[in-house]
C-alpha positions, 0 to 999 in steps of 0.5 A: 144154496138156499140155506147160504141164502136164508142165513146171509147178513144184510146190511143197513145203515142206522141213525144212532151207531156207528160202524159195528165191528161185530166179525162176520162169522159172529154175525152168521152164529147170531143168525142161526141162533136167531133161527133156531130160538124162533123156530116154533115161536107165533107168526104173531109176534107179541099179538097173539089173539086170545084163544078163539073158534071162529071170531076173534074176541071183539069182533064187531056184530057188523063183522060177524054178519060180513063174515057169514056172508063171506064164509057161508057163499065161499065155502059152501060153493068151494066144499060142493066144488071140491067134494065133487072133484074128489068124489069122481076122483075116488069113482075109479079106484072104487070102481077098479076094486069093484070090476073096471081098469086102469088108474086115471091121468092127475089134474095137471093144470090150473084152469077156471071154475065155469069148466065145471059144467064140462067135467060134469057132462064128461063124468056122466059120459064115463059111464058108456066106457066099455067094460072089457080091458082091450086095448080100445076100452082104455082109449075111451076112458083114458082121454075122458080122465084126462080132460075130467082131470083137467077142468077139475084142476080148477076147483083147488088153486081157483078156490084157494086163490079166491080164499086168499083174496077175502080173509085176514091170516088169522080166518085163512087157516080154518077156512082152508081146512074146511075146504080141505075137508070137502076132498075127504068127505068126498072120497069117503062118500064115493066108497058108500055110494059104490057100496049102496049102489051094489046092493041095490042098482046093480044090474039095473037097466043092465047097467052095473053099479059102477057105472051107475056111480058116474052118471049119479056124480056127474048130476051133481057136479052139474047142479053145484056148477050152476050154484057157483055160476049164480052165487059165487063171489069171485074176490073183493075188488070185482065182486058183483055178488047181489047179496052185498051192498055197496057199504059192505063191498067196500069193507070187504077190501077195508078189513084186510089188515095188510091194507093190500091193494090187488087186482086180478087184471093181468100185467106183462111183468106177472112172470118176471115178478113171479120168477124172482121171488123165493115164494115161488121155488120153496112153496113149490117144493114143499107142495112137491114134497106133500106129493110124495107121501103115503097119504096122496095114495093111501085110500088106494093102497089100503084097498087093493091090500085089502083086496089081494090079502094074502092071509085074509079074506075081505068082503068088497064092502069091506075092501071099499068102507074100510079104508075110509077111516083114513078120510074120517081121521084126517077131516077131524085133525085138518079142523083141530090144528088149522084151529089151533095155527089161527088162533096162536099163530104157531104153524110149526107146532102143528107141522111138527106134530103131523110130521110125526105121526107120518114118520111113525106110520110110514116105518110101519108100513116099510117094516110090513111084517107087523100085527094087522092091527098095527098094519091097519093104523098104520095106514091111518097114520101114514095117510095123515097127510091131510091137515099139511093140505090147508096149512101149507097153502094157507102159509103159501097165501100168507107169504104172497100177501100184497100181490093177487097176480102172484098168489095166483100164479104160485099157487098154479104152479105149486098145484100143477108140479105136484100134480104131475110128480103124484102121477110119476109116484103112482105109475112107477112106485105104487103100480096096481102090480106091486099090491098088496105089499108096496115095499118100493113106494112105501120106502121112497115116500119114508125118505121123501118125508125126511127131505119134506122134514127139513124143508119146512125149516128152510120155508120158515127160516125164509119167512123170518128173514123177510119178515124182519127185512120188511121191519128193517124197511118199515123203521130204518128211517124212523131210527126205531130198530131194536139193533139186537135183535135186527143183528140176531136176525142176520141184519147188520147196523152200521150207520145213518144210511139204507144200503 
């Protein structure tokens, strides 16, 4: 239904030719060749910026200062925010490998920063859950996860509803990966931190290391939620942040280069808005298919192989450092190729070359019976689902350009439907039961990544098509349309009039 959609032929009307008689099925053949011969081609068209890091080249010394400004309060609240969120999310598969129960609820709803403060308090408090798996021990720590996960929803969808508001779509990729990159630290920090505190703080007080972990986390969730109350800028059209003046405030909503008008007051036809939109279904599926892969999953699974290793013996140090290699590997490829996509605007390169390396690792490990060398790459590369976090949402805010209320509440529901289909995927295709061997969810993540394979082509044969409706739009009534390539595009021109 989607494709059909994608690849209809619309119909304008043109100043300067009459009537075409081009046949239908000629024009459905012009579209799919359009499609397929701009797959992989520059979201830039003919501007594509010279190769830069970070400024393109340019890029005025006033600008530059901006910027910093913009870039040094954003992300440094956002990494804090985010790093803090996962490094109590990685506490209790750590903590499970190094004596406690259960897994935790997922974050299943979008809610607002200040609540950090709360999430805060509540780590602190898991570590008086008792240790002893009873039916009464679960009962406390299931509904503290649960509202931890809660809150902590806020620190994606809010950061990256924000991130969207202040940065031109040649800046949102790196700033993304950056924050990105936060959740990987993160969860590579909490393994050390588990590790350190055994050798050191276990015992101490007669309280054990694992619970140390938490009232440590907690501490430092609440000083980075009080940065965020003092410092965070919230977007460009209400900010009230001391550190820019009013000159500067005013340019911050100026340089956006799409000259978008947002606001962040809510309005009654937000839903329906919402709901007639493409953005909304093939950006939520897409993230719903990030869900389903090796990597939402990997750091857990790799350590309870390491754990219940049949064939070989590995120290708890071991079983909680080793699997963070798989955090060192996806920070260092989320920077290349975020980089990469802002500088050429060629998203689909990057996607195609991430989906590869998960292919090749998720057979691996569906083949299982491979040389442990390999087997521990293998987790690598099945677990490189990293770098598709910023591109997938950068893209999504790329799309819902021009409407704050719509990013805002796309984004939300993006975040909350994978959150909640992560869950399902952990409770039923990767239980702690199933370790070390998870042969039904490494197969069930290899097919839900071919359906991922073939819809990042639906996604992007979505953006060409409104892309060139918004050009046909903008230079109908000009007469400037290139007829050609309007007609390859699906768009056909009949005469002086917009149907």
């Amino acid at each position: 239904m989607l494709l059909s959609y994608s690849i209809s032929v619309d119909v304008i009307r043109s100043p300067k030719r009459g009537r075409t008689n081009c046949p239908y099925h000629s024009k459905i053949a012009l579209s799919l060749s359009y499609y397929a011969k701009n797959l992989f081609a520059s979201s830039y068209g003919k501007d594509v910026p010279t190769f830069f890091i970070w400024h393109p080249e340019g890029t005025s010394k006033s600008v530059k200062k901006l910027l910093f400004k913009i870039d040094f309060f954003i992300l440094t609240y956002g990494c804090l925010a985010y790093f803090t969120k996962w490094l109590d999310q990685a506490n209790l598969s750590n903590a499970y490998v190094s004596g406690i129960i259960g897994p935790i609820p997922a974050n299943l709803l979008l809610t607002w920063i200040p609540l950090e403060l709360i999430w805060a308090i509540l780590t602190i408090g898991t570590f008086a859950v008792k240790k002893r798996a009873t039916f009464s021990s679960v009962n406390q720590l299931y509904p503290i996860r649960f509202i931890v996960g809660f809150l902590e929803g806020s620190s994606f969808v809010g950061i990256q509803y924000v991130l969207g508001s202040w940065y031109k779509k040649t800046e949102i990729g790196k700033r993304t990966a950056i924050f990105a990159c936060a959740a990987y630290a993160g969860t590579m920090i909490s393994g050390y931190i588990q590790s350190a505190l055994l050798a050191s703080l276990d015992g101490r007080n007669g309280v054990a290391a694992w619970r140390w972990v938490y009232i440590i986390d907690g501490l430092i969730t609440f000083v980075v939620a009080i940065y965020g109350v003092i410092f965070f800028p919230d977007t460009p059209y209400n900010t009230k942040a001391f550190y820019f003046n009013e000159e500067e405030k005013a340019r911050c909503v100026e340089r956006l280069e799409d000259g978008r008008e947002e606001t962040t007051k809510f309005s009654w036809d937000l839903f329906t808005r919402t709901l007639k939109s493409w953005q909304l279904y093939v950006l939520t599926l897409l993230w719903m298919f990030w869900n389903t892969t090796v990597g939402k999953v990997a750091n857990t699974v790799m350590q309870l192989y390491l754990k219940n290793d049949p064939e070989h013996s590995w120290t708890l140090y071991e079983v909680n450092n080793i699997p963070s290699a798989i955090n060192g590997w996806n920070n260092v490829m989320v920077l290349l190729l975020n980089v990469y996509i802002d500088t050429t605007g060629c998203r689909m390169n990057a996607v195609a070359l991430n989906l590869l390396i998960l292919l090749f690792g998720t057979i691996c490990l569906v083949i299982w019976d491979i040389p442990l060398g390999l087997r521990v790459v293998a987790y690598m590369l099945a677990g490189l689902n990293g770098p598709l976090s910023p591109i997938y949402y950068s893209w999504a805010i790329i799309l819902t350009a021009g409407d704050a209320q719509v990013r805002a509440l796309t984004l939300a529901i993006m975040n909350s439907r994978g959150a909640a289909l992560i869950t399902i995927i952990q409770q039923f295709l990767y239980p702690v039961t199933d370790a070390p061997v998870y042969s039904k969810g490494f197969k069930a993540s290899l097919g839900f990544l071919c359906g991922m394979c073939i819809w990042v082509v639906v996604v992007r044969v979505f953006e060409m098509r409104a892309k060139y409706k918004k050009r046909v739009v903008l230079e109908a009534d000009s007469g400037s349309i290139d007829h050609t390539e309007l007609e390859a595009s699906g768009i056909a021109v009949i005469d002086d009039k917009k149907v």
